[in-house]
VMD Tcl script that builds the backbone (N, CA, C; Angstrom):
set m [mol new atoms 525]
animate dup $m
set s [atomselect $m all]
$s set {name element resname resid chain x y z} {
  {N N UNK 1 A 12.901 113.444 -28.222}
  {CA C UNK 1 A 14.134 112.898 -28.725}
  {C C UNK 1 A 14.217 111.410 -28.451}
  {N N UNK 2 A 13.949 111.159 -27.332}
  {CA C UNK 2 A 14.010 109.654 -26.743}
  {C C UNK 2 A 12.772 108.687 -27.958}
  {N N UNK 3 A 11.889 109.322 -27.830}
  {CA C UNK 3 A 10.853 108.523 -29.588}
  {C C UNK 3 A 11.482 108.028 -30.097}
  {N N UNK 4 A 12.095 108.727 -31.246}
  {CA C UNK 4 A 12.406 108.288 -32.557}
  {C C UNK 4 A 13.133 107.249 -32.278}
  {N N UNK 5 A 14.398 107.338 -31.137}
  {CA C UNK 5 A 15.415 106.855 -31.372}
  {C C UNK 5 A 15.318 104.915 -30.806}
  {N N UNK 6 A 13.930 105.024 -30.052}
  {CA C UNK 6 A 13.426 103.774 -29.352}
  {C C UNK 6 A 14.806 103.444 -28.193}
  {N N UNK 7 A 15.425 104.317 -27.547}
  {CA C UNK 7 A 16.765 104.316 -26.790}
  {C C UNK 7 A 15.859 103.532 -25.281}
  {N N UNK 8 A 16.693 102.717 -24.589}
  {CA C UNK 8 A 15.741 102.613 -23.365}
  {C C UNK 8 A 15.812 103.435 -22.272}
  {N N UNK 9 A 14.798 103.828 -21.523}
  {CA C UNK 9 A 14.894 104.992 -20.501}
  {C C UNK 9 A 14.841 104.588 -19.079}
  {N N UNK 10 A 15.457 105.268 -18.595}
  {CA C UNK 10 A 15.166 105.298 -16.999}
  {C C UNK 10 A 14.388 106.090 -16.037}
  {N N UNK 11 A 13.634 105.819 -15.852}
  {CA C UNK 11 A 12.782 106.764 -14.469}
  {C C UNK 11 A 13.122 107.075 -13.641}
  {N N UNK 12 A 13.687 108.176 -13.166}
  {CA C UNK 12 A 13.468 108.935 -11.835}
  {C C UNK 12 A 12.707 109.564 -10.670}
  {N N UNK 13 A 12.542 108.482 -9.856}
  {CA C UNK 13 A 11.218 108.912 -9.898}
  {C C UNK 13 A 11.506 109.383 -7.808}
  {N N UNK 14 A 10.207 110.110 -7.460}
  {CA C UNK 14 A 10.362 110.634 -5.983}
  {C C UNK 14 A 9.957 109.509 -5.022}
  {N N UNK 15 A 10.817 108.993 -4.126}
  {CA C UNK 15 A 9.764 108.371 -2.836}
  {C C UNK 15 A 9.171 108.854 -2.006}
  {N N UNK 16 A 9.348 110.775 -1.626}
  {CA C UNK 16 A 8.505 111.081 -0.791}
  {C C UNK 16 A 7.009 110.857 -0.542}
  {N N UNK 17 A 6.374 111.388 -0.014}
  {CA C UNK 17 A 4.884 111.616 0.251}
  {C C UNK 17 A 4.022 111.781 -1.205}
  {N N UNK 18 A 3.141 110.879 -1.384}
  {CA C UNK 18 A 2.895 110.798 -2.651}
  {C C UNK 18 A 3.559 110.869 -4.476}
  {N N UNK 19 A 5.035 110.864 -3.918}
  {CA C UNK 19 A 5.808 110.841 -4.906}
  {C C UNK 19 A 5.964 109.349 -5.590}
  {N N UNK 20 A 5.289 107.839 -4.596}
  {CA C UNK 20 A 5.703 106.930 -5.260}
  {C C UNK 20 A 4.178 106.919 -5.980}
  {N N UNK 21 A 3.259 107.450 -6.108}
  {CA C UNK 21 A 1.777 107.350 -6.758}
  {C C UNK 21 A 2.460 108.235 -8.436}
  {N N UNK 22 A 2.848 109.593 -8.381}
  {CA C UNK 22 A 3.351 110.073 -9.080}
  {C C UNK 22 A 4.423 109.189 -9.993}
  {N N UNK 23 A 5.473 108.698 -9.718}
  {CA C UNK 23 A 6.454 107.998 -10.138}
  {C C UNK 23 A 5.477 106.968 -10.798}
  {N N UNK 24 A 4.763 105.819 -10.348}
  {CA C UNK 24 A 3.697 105.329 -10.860}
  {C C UNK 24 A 2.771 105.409 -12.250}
  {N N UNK 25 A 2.640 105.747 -11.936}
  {CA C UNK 25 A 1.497 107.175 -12.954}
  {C C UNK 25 A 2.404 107.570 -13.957}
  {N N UNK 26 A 3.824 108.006 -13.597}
  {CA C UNK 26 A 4.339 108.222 -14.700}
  {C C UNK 26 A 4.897 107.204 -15.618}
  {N N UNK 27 A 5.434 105.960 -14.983}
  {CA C UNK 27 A 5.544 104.715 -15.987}
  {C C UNK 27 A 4.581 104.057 -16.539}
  {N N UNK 28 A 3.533 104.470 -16.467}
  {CA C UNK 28 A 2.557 104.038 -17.248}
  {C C UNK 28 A 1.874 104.420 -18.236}
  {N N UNK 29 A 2.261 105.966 -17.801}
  {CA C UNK 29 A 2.383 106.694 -18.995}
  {C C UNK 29 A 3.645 106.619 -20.122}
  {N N UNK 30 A 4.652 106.692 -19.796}
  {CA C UNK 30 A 5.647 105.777 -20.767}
  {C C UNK 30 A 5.457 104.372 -21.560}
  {N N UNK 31 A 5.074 103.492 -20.872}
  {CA C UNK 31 A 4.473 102.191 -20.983}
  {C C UNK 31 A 3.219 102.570 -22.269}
  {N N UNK 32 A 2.594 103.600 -22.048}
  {CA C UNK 32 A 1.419 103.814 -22.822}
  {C C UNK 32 A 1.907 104.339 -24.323}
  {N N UNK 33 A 2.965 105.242 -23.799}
  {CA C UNK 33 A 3.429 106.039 -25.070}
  {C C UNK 33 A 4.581 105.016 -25.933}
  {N N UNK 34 A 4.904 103.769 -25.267}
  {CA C UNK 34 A 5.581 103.031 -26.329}
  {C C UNK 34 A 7.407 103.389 -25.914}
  {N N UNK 35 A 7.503 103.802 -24.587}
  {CA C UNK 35 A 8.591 103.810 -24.087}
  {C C UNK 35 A 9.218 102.432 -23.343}
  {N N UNK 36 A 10.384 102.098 -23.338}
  {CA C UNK 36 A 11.143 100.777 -23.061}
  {C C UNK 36 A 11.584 101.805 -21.590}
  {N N UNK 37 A 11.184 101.237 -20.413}
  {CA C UNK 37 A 11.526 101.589 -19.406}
  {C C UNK 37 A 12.122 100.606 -18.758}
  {N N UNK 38 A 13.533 100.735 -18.267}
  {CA C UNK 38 A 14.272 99.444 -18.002}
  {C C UNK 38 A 14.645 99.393 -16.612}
  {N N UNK 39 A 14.276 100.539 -15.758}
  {CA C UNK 39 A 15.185 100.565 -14.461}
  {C C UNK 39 A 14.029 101.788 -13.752}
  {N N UNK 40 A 13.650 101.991 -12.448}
  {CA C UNK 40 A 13.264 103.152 -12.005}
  {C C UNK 40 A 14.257 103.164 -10.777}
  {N N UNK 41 A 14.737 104.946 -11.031}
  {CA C UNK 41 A 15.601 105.021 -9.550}
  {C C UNK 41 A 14.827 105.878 -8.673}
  {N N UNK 42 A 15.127 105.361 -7.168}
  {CA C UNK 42 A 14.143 106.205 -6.271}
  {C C UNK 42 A 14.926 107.449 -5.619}
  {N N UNK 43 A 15.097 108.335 -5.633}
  {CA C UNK 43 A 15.781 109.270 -5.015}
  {C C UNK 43 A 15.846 108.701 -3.649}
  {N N UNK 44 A 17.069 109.005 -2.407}
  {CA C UNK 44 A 16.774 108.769 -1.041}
  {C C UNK 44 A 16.714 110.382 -0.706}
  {N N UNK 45 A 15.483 110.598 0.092}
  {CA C UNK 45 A 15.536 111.811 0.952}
  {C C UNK 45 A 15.369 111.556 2.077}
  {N N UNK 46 A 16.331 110.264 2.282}
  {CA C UNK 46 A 16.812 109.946 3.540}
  {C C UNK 46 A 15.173 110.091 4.987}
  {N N UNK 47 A 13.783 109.179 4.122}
  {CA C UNK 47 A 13.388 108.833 4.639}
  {C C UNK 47 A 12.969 107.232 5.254}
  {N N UNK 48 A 12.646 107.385 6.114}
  {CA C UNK 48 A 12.085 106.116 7.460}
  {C C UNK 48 A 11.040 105.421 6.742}
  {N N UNK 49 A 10.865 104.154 6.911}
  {CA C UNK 49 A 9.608 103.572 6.842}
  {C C UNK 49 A 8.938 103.806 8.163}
  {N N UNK 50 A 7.766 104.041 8.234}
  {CA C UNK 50 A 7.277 104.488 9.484}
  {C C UNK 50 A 6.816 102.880 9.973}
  {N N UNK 51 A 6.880 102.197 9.162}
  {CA C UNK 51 A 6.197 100.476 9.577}
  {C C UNK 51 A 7.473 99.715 8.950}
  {N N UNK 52 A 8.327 98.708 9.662}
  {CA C UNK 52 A 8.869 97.975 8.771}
  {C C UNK 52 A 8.189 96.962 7.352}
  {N N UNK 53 A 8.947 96.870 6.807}
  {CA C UNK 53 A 8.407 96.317 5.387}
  {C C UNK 53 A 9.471 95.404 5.178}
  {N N UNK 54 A 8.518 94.120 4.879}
  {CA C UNK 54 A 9.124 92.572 5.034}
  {C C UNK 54 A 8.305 91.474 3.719}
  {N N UNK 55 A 9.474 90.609 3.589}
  {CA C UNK 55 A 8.979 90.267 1.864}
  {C C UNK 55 A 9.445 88.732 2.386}
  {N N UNK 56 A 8.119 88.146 1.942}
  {CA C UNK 56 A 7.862 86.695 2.266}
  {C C UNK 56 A 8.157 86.021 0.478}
  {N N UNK 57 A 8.614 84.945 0.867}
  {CA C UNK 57 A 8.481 83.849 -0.744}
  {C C UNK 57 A 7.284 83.549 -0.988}
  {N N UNK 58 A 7.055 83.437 -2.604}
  {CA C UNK 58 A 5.888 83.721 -2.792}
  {C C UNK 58 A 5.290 82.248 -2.300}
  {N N UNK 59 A 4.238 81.961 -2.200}
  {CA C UNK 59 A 3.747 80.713 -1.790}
  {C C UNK 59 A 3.929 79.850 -2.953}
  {N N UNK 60 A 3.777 78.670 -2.741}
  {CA C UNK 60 A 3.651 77.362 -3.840}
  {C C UNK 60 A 2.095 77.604 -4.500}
  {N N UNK 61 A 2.311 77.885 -5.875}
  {CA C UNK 61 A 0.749 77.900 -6.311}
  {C C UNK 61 A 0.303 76.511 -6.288}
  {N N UNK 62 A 0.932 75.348 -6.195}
  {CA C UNK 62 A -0.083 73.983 -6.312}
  {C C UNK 62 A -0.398 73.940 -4.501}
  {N N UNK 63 A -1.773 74.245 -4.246}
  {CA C UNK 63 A -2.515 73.610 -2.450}
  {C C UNK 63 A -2.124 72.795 -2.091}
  {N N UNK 64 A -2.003 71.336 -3.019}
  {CA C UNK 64 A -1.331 69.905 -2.500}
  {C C UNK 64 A 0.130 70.284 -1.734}
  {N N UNK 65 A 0.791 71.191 -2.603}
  {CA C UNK 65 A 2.258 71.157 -2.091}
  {C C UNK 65 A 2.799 71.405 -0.472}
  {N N UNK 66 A 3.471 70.679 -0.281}
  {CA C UNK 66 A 3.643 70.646 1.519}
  {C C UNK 66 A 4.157 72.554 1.855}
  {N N UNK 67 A 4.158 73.174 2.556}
  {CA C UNK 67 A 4.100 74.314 3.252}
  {C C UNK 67 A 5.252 74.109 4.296}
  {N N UNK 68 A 5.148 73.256 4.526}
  {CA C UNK 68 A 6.632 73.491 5.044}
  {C C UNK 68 A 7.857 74.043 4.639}
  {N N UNK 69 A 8.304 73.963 3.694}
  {CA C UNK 69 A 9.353 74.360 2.989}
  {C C UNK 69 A 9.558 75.843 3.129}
  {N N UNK 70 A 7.843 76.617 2.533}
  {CA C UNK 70 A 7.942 77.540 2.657}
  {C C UNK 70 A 8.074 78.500 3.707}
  {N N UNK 71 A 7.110 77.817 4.883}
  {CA C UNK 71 A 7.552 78.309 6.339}
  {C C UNK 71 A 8.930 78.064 6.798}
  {N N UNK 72 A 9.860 76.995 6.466}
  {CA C UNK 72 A 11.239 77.230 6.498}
  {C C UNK 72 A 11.936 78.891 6.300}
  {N N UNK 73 A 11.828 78.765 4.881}
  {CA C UNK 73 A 12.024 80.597 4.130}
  {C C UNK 73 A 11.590 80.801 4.868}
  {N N UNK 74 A 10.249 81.010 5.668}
  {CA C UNK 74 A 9.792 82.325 5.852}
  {C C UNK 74 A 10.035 82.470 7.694}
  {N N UNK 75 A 10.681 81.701 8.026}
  {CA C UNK 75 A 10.766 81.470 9.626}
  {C C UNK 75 A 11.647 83.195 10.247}
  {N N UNK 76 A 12.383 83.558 9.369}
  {CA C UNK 76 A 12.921 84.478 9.803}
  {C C UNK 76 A 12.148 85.810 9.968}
  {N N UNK 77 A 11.044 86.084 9.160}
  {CA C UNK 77 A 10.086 87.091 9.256}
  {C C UNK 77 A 9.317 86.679 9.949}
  {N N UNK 78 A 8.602 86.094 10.143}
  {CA C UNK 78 A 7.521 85.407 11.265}
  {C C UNK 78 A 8.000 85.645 12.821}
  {N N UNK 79 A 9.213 84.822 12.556}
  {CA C UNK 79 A 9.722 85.537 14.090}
  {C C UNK 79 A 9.993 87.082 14.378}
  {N N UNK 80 A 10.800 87.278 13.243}
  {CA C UNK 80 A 10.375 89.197 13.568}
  {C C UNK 80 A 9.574 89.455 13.832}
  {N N UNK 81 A 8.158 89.432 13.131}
  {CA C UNK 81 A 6.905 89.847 13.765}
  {C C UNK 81 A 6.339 89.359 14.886}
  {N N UNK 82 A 6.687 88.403 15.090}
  {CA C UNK 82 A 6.377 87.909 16.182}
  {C C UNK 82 A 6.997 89.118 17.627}
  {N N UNK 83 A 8.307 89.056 17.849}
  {CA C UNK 83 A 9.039 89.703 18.106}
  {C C UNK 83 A 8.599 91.036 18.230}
  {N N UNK 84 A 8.683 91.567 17.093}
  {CA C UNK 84 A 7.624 93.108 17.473}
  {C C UNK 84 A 6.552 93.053 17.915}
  {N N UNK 85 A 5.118 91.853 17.789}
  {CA C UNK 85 A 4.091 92.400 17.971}
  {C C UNK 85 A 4.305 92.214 19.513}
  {N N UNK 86 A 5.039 91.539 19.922}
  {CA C UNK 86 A 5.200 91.445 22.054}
  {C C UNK 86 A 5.838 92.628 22.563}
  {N N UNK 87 A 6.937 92.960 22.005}
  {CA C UNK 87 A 7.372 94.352 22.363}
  {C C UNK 87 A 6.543 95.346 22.080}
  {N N UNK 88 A 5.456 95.752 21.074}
  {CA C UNK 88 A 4.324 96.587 20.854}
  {C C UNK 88 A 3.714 96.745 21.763}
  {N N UNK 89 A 3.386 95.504 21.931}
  {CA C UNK 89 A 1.865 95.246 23.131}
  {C C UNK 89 A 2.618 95.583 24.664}
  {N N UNK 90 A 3.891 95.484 24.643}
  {CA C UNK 90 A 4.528 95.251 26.287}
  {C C UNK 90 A 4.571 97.144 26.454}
  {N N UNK 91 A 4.752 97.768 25.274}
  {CA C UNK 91 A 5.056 98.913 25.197}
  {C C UNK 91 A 3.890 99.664 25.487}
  {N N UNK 92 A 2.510 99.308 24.978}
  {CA C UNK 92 A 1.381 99.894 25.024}
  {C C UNK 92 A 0.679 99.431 26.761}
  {N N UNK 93 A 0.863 98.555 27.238}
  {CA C UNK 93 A 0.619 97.912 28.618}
  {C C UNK 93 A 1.594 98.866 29.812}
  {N N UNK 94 A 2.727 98.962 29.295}
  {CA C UNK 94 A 3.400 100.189 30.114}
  {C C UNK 94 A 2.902 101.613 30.169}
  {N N UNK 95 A 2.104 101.949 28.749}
  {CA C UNK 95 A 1.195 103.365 28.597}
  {C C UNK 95 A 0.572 103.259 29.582}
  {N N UNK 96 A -0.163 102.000 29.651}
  {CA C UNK 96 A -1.538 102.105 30.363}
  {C C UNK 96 A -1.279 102.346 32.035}
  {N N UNK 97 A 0.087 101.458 32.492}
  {CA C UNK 97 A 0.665 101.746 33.593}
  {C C UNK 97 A 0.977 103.060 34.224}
  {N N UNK 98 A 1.782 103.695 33.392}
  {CA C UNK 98 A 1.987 105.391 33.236}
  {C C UNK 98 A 0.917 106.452 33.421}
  {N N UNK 99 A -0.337 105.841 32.765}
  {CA C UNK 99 A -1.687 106.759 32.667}
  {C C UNK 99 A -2.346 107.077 34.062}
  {N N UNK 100 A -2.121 106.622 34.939}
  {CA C UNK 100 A -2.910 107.185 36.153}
  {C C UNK 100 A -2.097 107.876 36.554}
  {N N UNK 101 A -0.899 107.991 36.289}
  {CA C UNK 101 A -0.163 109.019 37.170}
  {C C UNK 101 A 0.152 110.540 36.404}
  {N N UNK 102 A -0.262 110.354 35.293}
  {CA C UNK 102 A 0.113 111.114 33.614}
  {C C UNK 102 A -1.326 111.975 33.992}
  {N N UNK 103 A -2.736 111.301 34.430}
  {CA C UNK 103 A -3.832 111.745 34.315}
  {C C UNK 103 A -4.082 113.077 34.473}
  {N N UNK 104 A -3.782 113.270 36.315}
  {CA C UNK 104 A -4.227 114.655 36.495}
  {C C UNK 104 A -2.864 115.570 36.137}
  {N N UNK 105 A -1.802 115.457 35.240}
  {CA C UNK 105 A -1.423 116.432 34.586}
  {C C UNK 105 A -1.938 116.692 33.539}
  {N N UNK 106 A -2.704 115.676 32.399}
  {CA C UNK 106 A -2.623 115.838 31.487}
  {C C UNK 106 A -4.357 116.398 31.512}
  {N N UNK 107 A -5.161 115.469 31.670}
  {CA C UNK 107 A -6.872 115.914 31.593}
  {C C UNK 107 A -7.071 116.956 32.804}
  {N N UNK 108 A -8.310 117.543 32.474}
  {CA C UNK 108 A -9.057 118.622 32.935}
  {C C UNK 108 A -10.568 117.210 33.580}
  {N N UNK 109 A -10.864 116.857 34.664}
  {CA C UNK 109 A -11.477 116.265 35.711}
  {C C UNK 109 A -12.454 117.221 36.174}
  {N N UNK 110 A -13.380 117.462 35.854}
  {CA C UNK 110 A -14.638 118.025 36.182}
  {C C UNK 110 A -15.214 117.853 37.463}
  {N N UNK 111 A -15.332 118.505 38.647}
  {CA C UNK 111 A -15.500 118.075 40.007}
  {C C UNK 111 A -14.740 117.434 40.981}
  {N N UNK 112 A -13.668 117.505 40.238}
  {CA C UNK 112 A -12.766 116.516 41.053}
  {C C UNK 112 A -11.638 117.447 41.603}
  {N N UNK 113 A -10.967 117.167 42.797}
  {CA C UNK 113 A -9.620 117.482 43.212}
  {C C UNK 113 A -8.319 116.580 42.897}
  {N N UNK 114 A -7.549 116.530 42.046}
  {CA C UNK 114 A -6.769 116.023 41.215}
  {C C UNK 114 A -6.228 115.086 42.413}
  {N N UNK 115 A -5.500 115.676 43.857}
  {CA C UNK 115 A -4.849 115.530 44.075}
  {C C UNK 115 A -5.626 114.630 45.693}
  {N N UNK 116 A -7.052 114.540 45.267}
  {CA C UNK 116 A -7.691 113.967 45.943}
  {C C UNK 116 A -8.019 112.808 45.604}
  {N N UNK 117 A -7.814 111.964 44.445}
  {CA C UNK 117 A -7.605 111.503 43.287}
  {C C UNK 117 A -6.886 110.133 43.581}
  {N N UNK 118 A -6.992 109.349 44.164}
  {CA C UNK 118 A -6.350 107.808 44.196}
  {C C UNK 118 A -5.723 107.445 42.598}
  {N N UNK 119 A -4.750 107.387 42.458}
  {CA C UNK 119 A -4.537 106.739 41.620}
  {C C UNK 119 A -4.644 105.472 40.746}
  {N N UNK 120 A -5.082 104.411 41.807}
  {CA C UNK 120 A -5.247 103.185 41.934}
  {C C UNK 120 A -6.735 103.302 41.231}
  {N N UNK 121 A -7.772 104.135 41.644}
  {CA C UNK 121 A -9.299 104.377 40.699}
  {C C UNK 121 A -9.323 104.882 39.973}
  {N N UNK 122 A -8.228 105.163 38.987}
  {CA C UNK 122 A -8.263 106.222 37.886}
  {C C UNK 122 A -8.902 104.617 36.524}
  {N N UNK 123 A -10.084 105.044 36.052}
  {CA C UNK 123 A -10.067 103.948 34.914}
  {C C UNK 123 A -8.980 104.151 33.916}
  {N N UNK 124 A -8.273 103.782 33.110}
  {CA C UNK 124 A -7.221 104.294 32.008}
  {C C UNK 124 A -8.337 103.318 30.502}
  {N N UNK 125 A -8.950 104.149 29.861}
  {CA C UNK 125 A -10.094 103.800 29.010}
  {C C UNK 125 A -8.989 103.396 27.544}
  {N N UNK 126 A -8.844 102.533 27.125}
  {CA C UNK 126 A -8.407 102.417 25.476}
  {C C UNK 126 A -9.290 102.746 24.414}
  {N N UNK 127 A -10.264 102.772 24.114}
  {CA C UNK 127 A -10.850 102.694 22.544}
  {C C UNK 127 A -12.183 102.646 23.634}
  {N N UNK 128 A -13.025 102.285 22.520}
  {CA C UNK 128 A -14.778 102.392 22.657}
  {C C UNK 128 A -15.251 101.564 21.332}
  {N N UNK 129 A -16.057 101.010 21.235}
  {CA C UNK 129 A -16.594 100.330 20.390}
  {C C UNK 129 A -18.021 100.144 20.827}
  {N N UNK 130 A -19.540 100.779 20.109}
  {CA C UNK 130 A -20.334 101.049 20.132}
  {C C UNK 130 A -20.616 101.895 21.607}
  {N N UNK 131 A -20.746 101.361 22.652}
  {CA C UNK 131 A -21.550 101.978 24.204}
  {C C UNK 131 A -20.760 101.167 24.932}
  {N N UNK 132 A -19.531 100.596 24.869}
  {CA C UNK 132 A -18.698 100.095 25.286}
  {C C UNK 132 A -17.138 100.614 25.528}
  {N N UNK 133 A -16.565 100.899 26.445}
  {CA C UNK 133 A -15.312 101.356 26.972}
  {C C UNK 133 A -14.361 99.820 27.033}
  {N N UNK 134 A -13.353 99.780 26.124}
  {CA C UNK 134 A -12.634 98.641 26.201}
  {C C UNK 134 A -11.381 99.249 27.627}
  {N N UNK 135 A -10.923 98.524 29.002}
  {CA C UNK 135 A -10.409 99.486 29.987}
  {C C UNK 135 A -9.187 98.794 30.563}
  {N N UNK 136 A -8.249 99.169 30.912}
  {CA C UNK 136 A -7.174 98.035 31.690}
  {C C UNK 136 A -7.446 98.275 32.890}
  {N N UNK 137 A -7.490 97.021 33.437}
  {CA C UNK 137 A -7.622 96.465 34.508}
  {C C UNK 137 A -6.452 96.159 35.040}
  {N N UNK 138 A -5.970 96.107 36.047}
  {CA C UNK 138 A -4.930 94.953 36.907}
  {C C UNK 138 A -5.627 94.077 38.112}
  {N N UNK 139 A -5.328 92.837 37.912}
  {CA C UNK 139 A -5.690 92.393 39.690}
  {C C UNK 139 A -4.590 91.661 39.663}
  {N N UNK 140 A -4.748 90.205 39.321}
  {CA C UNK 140 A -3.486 89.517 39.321}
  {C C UNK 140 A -2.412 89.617 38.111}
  {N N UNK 141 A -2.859 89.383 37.066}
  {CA C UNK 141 A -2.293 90.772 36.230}
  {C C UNK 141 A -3.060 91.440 34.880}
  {N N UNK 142 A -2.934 91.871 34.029}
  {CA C UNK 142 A -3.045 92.958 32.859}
  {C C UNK 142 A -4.095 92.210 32.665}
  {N N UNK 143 A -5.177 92.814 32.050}
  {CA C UNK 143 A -5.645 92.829 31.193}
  {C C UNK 143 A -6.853 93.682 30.696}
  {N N UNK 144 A -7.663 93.727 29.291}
  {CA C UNK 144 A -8.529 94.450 28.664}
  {C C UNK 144 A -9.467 94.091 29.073}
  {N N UNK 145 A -10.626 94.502 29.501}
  {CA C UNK 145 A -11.968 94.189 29.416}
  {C C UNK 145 A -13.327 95.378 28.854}
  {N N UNK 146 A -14.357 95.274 28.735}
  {CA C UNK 146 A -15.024 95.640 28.123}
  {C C UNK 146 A -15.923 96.396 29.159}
  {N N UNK 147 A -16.337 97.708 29.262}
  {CA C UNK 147 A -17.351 98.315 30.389}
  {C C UNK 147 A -18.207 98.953 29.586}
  {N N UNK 148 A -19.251 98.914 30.161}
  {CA C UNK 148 A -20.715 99.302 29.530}
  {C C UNK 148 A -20.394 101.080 29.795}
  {N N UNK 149 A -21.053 102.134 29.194}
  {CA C UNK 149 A -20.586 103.594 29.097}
  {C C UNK 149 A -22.232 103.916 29.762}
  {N N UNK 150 A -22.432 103.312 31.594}
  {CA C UNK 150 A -23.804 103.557 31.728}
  {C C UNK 150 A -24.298 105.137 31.854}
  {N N UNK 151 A -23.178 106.041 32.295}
  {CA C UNK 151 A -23.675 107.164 32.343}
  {C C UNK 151 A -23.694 107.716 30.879}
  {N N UNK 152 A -23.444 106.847 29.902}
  {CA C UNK 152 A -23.849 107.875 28.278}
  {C C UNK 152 A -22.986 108.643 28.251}
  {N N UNK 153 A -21.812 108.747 28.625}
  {CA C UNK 153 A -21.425 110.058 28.099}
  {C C UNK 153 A -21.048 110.692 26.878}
  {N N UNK 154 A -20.097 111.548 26.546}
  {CA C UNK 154 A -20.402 112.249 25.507}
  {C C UNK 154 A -19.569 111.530 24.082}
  {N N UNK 155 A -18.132 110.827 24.823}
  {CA C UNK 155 A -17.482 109.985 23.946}
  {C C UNK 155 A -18.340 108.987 23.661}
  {N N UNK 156 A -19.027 107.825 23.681}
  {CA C UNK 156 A -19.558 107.026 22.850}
  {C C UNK 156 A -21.255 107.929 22.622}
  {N N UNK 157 A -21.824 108.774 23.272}
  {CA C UNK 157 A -23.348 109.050 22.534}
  {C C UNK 157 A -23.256 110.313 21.889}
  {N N UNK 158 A -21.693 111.088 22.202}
  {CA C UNK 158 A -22.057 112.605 21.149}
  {C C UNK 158 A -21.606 112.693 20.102}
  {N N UNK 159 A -20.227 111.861 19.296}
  {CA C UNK 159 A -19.835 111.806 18.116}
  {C C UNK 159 A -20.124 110.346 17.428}
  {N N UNK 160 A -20.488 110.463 16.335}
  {CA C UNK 160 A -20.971 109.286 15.523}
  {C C UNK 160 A -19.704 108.392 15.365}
  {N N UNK 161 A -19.889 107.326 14.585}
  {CA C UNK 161 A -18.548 106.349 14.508}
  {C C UNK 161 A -17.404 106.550 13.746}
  {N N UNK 162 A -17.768 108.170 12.272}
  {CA C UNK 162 A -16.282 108.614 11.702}
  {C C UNK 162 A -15.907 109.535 12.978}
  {N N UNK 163 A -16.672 110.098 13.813}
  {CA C UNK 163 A -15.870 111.133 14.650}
  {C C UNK 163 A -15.750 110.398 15.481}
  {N N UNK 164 A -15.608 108.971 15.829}
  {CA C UNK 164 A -15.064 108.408 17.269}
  {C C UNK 164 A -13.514 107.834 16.844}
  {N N UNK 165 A -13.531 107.591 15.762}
  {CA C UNK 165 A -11.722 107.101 15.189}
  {C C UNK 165 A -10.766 108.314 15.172}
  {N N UNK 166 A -11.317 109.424 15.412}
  {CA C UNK 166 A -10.527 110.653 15.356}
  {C C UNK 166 A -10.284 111.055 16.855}
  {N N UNK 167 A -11.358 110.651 17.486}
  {CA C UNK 167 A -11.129 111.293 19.038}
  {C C UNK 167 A -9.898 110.265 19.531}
  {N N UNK 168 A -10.401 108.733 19.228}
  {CA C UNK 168 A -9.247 107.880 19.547}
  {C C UNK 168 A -7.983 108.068 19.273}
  {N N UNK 169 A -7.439 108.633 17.837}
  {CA C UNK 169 A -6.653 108.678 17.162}
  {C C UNK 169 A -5.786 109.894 17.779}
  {N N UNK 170 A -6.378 111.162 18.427}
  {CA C UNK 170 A -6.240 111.899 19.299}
  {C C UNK 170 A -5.465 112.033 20.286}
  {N N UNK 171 A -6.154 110.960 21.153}
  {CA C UNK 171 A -6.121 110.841 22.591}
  {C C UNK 171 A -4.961 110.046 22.205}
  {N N UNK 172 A -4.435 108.713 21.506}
  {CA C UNK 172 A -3.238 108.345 21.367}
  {C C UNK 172 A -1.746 109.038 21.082}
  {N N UNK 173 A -2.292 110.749 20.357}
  {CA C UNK 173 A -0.977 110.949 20.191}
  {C C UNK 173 A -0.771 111.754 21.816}
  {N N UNK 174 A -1.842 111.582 22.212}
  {CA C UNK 174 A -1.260 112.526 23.736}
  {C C UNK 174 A -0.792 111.709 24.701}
  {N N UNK 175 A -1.021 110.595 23.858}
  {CA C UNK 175 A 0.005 109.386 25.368}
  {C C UNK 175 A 1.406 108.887 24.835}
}
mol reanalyze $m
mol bondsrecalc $m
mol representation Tube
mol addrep $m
């Protein structure tokens, strides 16, 4: 009915979980068939962005043009992120704090008496990257450093590099 009459249409389209690929897909198929699509509405099912989402001015297409201006505009997002990425990191540095004491509830310690267990020697391991244990340290204060994995064990020599983003990916939701 909408054909003949060349009327303009509106899309309704889903934001859930693959609903904005769908919604997509479907204006282009309109677009294809010679439909005037003037508006798409997104349903709310009253979901979260799981990441905030932030919209910068577009840049000056001439290079010569001074950048300042635009970092003006854009001072207010910059500092947001800014802003989050310190609270992120302050948040993930407190994990690492938490983790020796989290340890012997949470892991199974092979030879060990949990409760024999210094807390203070517990390594708290982040990620791995090739035969390398990236680890927090404290002395004077925080930080990452890099330890060689000399006994081989099974996290960097028994799963290849798609099954080491999964073990990581893992072990993060258990902290």
């Amino acid at each position: 009915m909408e054909g003949p009459f060349r009327l303009p249409a509106i899309l309704v389209g889903d934001g859930r979980l693959c609903g904005i690929s769908g919604t997509s897909s479907a204006y282009e198929i309109f677009k294809l068939r010679g439909y005037d699509v003037v508006a798409i509405v997104i349903e709310d099912h009253g979901l979260v962005n799981e990441l905030p989402v932030l919209v910068l001015p577009p840049v000056p297409q001439d290079p010569s043009d001074n950048l300042m201006e635009w970092f003006d505009k854009s001072e207010a997002v910059f500092s947001f992120l800014k802003d989050l990425m310190l609270l992120v990191h302050s948040e993930r540095i407190q994990r690492f704090h938490d983790m020796p004491n989290r340890a012997g509830d949470i892991f199974w310690w092979p030879f060990t008496q949990h409760k024999l267990v210094p807390k203070e020697i517990v390594t708290v391991i982040d990620s791995l990257c090739g035969e390398n244990f990236s680890v927090h340290k404290v002395c004077d204060k925080d930080f990452i450093t890099q330890q060689f994995d000399a006994c081989a064990s099974w996290w960097t020599q028994g799963p290849d590099a798609t099954l080491q983003g999964g073990f990581s990916l893992s072990l993060q939701e258990i902290s």
